[in-house]
N, C-alpha and C positions, 0 to 999 in steps of 0.2 A: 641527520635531521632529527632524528628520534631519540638525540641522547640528553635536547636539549629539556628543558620547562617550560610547560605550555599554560596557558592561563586562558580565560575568556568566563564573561558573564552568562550563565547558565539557566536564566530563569527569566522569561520574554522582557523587552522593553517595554518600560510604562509605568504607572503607579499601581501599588502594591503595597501589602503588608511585609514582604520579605523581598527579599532579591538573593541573588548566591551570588558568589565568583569561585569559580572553581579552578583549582592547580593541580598541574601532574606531572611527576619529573622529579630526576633527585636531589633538585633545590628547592623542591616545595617548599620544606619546613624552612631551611633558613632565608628567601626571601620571605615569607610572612611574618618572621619575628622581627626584619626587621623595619615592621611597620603594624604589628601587633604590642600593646604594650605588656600582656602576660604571658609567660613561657606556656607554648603548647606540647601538651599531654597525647602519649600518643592515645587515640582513641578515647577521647572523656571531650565532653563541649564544655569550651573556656569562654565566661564573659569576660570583656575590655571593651579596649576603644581599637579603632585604627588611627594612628596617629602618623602626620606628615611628618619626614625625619628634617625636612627643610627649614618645616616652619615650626615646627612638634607641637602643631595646634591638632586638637580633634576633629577626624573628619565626621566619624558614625560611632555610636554604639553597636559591638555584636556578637555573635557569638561565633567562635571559630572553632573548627574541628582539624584532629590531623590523625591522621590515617598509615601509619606505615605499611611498603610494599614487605609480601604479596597477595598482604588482605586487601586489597581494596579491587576497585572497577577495572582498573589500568593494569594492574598487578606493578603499578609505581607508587612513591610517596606519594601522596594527596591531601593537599590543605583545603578546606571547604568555609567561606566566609560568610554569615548569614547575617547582611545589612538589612537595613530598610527598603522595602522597594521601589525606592523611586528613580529618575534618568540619574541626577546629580550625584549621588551617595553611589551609585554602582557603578556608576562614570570614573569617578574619583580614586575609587580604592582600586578596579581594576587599571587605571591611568601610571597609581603608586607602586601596582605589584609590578608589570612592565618597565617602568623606570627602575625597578630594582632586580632587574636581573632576566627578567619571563619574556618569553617571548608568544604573540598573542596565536590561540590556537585557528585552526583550521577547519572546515565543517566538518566535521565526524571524527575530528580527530583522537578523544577522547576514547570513542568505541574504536577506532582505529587503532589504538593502541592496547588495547584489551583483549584485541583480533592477533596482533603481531605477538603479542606476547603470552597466549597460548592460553591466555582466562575462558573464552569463546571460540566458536569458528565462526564462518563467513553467513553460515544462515542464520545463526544464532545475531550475530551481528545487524543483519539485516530484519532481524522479527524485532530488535529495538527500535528502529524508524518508523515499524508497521505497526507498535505499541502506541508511539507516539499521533500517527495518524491517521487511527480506529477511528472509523465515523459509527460504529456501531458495534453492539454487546457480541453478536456474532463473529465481528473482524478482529474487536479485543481477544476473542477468547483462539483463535485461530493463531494471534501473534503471541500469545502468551503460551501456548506449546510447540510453536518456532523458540522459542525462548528458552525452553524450557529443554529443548535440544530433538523434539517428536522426527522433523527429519533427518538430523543429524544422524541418529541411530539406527533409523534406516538406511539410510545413502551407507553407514560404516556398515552394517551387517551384510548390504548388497556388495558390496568395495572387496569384503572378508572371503564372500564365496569365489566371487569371480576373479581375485588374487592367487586361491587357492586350485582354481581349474587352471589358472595361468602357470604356476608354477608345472605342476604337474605335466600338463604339454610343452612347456620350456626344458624341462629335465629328457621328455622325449626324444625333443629333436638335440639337444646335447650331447646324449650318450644314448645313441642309436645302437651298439653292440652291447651294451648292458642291458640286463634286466628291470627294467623300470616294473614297478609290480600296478596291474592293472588297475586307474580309478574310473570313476563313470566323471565325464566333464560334461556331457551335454544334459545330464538331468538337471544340475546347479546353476548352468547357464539358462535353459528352459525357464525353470521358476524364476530366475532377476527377470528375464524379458517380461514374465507375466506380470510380476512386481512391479515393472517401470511403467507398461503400460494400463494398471490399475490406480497407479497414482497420476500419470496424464489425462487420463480420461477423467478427475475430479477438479484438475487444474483452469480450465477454463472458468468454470462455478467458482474457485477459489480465488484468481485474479477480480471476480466481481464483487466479491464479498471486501476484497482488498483497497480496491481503485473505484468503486463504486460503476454504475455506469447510467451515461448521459443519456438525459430525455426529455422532445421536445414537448411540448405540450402546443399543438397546432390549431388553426383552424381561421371561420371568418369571423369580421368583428360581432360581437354581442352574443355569442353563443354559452360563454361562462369558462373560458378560461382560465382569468383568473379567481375567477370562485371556486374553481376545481386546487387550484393551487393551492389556496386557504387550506381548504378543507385538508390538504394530503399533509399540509405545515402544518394542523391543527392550530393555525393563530393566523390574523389579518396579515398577508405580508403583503401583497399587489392589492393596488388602490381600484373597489367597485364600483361604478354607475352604469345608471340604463345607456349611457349615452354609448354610443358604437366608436371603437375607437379611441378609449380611455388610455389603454398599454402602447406606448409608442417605441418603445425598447425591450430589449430582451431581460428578465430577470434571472436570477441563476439563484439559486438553494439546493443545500443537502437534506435530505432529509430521511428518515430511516421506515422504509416501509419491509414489515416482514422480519425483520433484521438484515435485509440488503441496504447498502447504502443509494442510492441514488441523485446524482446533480439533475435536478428538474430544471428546467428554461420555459422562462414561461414566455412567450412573444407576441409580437403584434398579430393583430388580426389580419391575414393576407384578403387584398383586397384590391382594385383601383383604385388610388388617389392622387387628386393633384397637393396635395399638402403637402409642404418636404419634410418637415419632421417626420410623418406619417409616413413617408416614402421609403425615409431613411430607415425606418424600424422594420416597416414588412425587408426591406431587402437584408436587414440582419437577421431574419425570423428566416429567409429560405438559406442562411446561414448557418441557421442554429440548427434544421432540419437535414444539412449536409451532413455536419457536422454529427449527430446524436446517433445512438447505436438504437436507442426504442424511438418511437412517435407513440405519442397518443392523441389522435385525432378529435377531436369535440366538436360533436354536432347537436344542432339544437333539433329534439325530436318533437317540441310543440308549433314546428314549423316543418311544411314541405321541404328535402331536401331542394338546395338553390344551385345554378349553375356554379357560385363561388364554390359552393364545396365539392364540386366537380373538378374544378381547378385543382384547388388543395391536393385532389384524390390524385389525379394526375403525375403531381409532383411528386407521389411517392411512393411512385415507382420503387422496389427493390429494397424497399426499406421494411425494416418491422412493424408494423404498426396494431395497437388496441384501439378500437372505437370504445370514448367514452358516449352513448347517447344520451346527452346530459338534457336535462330541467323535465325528467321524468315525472314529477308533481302534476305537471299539466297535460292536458291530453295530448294522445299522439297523435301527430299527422304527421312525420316521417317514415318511408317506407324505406328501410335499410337492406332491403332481401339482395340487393343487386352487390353491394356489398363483401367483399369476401376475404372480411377479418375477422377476427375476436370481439365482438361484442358485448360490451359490460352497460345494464343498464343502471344511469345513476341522475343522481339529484345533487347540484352542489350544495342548494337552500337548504332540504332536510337531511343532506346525508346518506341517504339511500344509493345502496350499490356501491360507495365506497372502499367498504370491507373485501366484496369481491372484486374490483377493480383493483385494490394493491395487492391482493394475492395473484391474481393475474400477472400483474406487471412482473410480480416476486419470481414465480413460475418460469413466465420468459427468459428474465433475465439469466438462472441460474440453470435454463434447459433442464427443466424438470425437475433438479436435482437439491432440496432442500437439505440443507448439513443436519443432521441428529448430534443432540448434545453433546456427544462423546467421539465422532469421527472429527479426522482431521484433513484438512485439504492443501497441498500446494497450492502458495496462493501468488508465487512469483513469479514473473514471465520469463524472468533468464532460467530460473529454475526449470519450470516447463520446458525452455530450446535446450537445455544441458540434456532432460532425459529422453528428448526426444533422440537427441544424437546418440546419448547412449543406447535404446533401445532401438534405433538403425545399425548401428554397430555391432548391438547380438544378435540381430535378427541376420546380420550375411554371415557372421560367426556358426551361427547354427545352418545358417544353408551350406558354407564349405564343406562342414561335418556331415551333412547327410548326403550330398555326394562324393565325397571322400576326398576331398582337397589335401594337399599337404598340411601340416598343421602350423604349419610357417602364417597360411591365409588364417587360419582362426587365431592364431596369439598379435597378429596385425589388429585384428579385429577386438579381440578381448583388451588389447594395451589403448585404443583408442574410446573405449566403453569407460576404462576404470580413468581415462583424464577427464574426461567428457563430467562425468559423477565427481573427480575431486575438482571440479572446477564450481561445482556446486558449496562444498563445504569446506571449499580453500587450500585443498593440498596442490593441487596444479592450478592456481590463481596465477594472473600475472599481474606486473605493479599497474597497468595503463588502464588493467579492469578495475581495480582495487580505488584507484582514482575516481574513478568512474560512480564506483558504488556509494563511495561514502563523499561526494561532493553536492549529491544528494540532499546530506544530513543539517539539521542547522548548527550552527556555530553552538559551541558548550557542550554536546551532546558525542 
């Protein structure tokens, strides 16, 4: 499957000033020539046309590049086509490259092939998808040292020790009447457990930085809901009036508070109605509230609180919740003391209490744990279950050891820690995972 040429258009559908088609495989170069009209250079960008051999009318001006292996992404040939971006022109030329030999690629196959062929490994692999879809500076820069190989060199130097006690208690029980000359294996197993479990304990805050995490924005009609939204988008995005009951749907946005990412839901006001529209929206609103890992409650504090917002309160049950006590401008007459969440007092009209309400939410979200410019976090959830099981693995390895098990039970123990960790950075991968990970990816990529 992988010895063929794969082609696909690599630069989103739509109009544009550029579009790509990109090739890889070792007929790169000769199906693009023959539908390129100037011989390509390895490595120098050639202007021409693409030309149909059918009709040998012009389809695009462009500039092509070719790349030979094992410089390039793939560590294959690689022709790179840089049309005009629009449907028809990247339609076309990718339509000619496939008619002349290529066969169209598959999601991630590109990194997939850059992964088999030893350019990368499997985390390194995977911090390109998380490159791709950084909702923020913080998650950029966490995939950009996945990238850059930060766990990779971990996971090998952890892999290096615990190979090395493995050996050492392998030779033990081998040659039981030789002289094996004495090493220590439980202090080098000791430190990877503390290792593994210093990088899961950052993995949680690191999946959120990654995947952002959902919140609802709840509460009854006319309390400022969606003024609160405004305000956290910094731009109109849910439509204002006094009237109660304007939001009849859920709205959903990313939006970067802190440098966490977070999908905000903004939804209807839950309340009695006989409306069906209105009916339809609160019952997607105790939807969005299932669903969301934060709530942020909105109540209006220049009103006594109401039976409705006891309902609300009711509902959420076992959930996370921040009280925004919004339209702080005006006086208060709600008594919150009964209450017993997080309180952030704000205003969505002048903005007041905003600032502390998204560091709040920031805070929750990441359990306290704000990344420093220079720390790095697993931020992958298989990653996470890989070291968990590796670091259940050392952890009965070091308890055989200290009651004095055969060493048969700790090299059981140490061989399932070191699959567990290459399953992380691809040396004990299998193909149904491999599937799995990069069907994920978009097409081109």
């Amino acid at each position: 499957m992988y010895q063929d040429t794969i082609a696909a258009i690599s630069t989103p559908i739509g109009e544009g000033g550029i579009g790509i088609v990109r090739l890889s495989g070792d007929n790169a170069r000769q199906i693009a020539a023959k539908i390129f009209d100037k011989p390509l250079i390895n490595r120098r960008l050639v202007h021409g046309y693409i030309i149909d051999p059918d009709s040998t009318g012009a389809v695009d001006e462009v500039l092509a590049s070719y790349m030979a292996a094992p410089h390039t992404y793939t560590r294959e040939d690689v022709v790179e086509i840089n049309c005009h971006g629009g449907v028809i022109p990247l339609q076309q030329i990718l339509g000619l490259v496939l008619k002349n030999g290529a066969r169209s690629a598959e999601p991630g196959e590109f990194t997939l092939r850059a992964f088999l062929n030893g350019r990368i490994d499997l985390t390194q692999a995977e911090s390109v998808q998380d490159i791709i879809q950084a909702k923020t500076q913080a998650s950029l820069r966490l995939a950009v040292e996945g990238l850059k190989g930060k766990l990779s060199i971990q996971i090998g130097t952890l892999r290096n020790d615990l190979l090395s006690a493995l050996a050492y208690l392998t030779a033990r029980i081998d040659f039981p009447e030789d002289e094996v000359e004495e090493q220590d294996a439980f202090g080098p197993i000791s430190k990877a457990r503390e290792e593994l479990k210093s990088l899961i304990a950052g993995a949680d805050a690191g999946a959120v930085y990654r995947q952002g995490i959902r919140t609802a924005i709840v509460g009854r009609p006319n309390v400022g809901k969606s003024s609160l939204l405004n305000r956290l988008m910094r731009e109109s995005r849910a439509i204002v009036t006094p009237v109660p009951g304007t939001t009849r749907d859920t709205i959903e946005e990313v939006v970067n508070l802190k440098g966490v990412p977070f999908v905000l839901v903004d939804t209807a006001g839950i309340t009695e109605s006989h409306d069906m529209a209105e009916s339809l929206g609160i019952e997607r609103s105790r939807t969005a509230i299932d669903q969301a890992s934060l709530i942020v409650l909105v109540i209006d504090t220049s009103e006594p609180v109401t039976d409705a917002d006891w309902q609300i309160i009711k509902l959420l049950d076992n959930k996370t919740v921040v009280i925004a006590a919004n339209k702080d401008d005006l006086p208060a007459k709600a008594k919150l003391e009964e209450i017993n969440w997080p309180t952030i007092h704000t205003s969505a009209l002048t903005g007041n209490g905003i600032d502390e309400l998204e560091t709040k939410l920031a805070d929750i979200a990441l359990g306290g744990k704000l990344t420093a410019p220079d720390e790095f976090m697993v931020t992958n959830v298989r990653h996470k279950e890989a070291l968990q099981r590796a670091e259940a693995h050392l952890s009965e390895a070091l308890n055989s050891m200290e009651n004095n098990m055969p060493d048969d039970f700790v090299t059981i123990d140490l061989t399932g820690a070191l699959n567990a960790l290459g399953e992380i950075t691809g040396e004990t991968v299998t193909e149904e995972l491999l599937e799995i990970i990069f069907s994920s990816f978009c097409v081109g990529k």
